[in-house]
C-alpha positions in Angstrom: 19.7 201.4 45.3 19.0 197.9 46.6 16.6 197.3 49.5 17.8 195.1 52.1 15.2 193.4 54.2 15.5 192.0 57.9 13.0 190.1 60.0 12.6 191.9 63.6 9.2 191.6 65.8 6.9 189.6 62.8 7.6 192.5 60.6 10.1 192.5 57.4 12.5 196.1 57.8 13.7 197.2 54.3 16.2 199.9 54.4 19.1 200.8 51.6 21.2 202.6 53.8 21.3 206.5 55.1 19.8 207.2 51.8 16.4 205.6 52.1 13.3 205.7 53.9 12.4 203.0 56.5 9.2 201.3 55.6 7.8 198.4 57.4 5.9 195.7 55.9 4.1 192.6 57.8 5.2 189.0 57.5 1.8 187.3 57.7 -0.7 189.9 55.4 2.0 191.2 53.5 0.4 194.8 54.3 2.3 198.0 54.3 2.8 199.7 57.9 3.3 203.4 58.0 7.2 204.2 57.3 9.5 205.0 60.5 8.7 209.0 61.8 12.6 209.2 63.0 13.5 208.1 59.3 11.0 210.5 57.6 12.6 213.6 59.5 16.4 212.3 58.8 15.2 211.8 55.1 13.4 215.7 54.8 16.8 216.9 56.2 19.1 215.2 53.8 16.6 216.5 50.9 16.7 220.1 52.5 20.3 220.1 52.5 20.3 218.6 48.9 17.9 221.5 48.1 20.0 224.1 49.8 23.2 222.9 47.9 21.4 223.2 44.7 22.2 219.6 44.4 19.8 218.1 42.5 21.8 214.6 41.9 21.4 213.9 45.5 17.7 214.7 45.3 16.9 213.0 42.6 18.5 209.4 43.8 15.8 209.0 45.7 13.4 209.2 42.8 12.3 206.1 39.8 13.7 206.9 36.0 9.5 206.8 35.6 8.4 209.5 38.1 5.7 212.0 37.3 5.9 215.2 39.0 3.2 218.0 39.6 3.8 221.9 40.7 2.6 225.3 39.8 5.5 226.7 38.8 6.5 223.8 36.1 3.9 225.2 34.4 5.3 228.5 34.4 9.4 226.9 33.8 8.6 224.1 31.3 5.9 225.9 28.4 3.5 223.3 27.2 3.8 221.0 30.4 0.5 222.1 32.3 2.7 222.1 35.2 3.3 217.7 35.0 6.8 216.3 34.9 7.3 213.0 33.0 10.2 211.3 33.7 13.6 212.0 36.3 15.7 213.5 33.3 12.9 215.6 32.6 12.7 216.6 36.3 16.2 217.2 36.5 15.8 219.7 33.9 12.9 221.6 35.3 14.8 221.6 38.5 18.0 222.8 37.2 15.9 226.2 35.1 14.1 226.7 38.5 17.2 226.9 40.3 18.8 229.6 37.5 15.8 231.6 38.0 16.1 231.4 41.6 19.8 231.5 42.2 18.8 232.0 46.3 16.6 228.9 46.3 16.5 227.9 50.3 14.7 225.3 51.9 13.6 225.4 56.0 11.9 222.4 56.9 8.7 223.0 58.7 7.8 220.0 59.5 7.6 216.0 58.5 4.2 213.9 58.2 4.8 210.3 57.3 2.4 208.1 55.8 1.9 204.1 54.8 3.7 205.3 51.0 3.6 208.9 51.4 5.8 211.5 52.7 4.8 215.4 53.4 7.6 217.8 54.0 6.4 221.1 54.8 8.6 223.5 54.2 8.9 227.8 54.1 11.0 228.4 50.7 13.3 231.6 50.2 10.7 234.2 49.7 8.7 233.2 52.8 6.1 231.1 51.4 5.1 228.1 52.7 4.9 224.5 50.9 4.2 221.0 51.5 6.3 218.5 48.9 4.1 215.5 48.6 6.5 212.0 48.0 4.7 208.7 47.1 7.3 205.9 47.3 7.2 202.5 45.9 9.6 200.8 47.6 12.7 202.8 48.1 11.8 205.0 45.2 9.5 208.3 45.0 7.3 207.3 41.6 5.0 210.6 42.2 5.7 213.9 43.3 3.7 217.1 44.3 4.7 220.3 45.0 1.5 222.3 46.6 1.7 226.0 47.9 -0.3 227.3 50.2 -4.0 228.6 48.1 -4.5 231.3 50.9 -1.9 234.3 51.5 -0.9 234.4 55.6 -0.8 237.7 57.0 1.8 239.9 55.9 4.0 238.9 59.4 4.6 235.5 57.9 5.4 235.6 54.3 4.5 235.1 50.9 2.6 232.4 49.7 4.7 231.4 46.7 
């Protein structure tokens, strides 16, 4: 994906489309401004739809040939990888034997928290339990990856936590 820049207000826009996230970047320090809030949300949607489809092309476009990747459960799905992820093919894999084991995988989107390089989506899975997927980006592509779950069970009312 190429990023496109444009000057508007002292500041260089980069955007690659519907695809990417908006991030901001001044024209006289060359300092990063946090990405666009509006751009975050329309970016959790499109990977919670991704998700939902079980398409994991269309979430992993998003994401460097490099990435590393940390959850929990990869180290339950992948033996031997202390629950790290090197590498998108590597991802794909983990994410394609996570979806077979969990053939109703769904994805509501809790909520979006942007950040200068960072984005949080907050989500409640299929089961009820609620996690925040934590995206570093370097330029238009998501080099680092966390999936967290919450460490404390809610009461009973609101779910699982995993």
């Amino acid at each position: 994906m190429q990023l496109t820049p444009s000057l508007a207000s002292g500041k260089i826009a980069y955007s690659a489309g519907t695809k990417a996230l908006a991030f901001a970047a001044s024209a006289t320090s060359g300092n990063t401004l946090p990405m666009d809030p509006h751009e975050a949300v329309a970016f959790a949607a499109r990977w919670a739809t991704a998700w939902n489809a079980h398409d994991i092309d269309s979430v992993l476009v998003h994401f460097s040939d490099d990435v590393v990747f940390t959850s929990p459960l990869a180290g339950q799905i992948v033996p031997g990888s202390g629950g790290v992820i090197h590498g998108k093919q590597a991802l794909r894999a983990y994410w394609a034997a996570g979806i077979e084991q969990q053939p109703d995988l769904r994805l509501e989107v809790l909520g979006a928290y942007a950040g200068v390089d960072a984005l949080v989506i907050h989500y409640r899975n299929q089961r009820g339990g609620f996690v925040n997927e934590v995206l570093l980006f370097e330029g238009d592509s998501v080099v680092a990856g966390h999936a967290t779950y919450l460490a404390v069970a809610p009461p009973a009312s609101q779910g699982e936590w995993l």
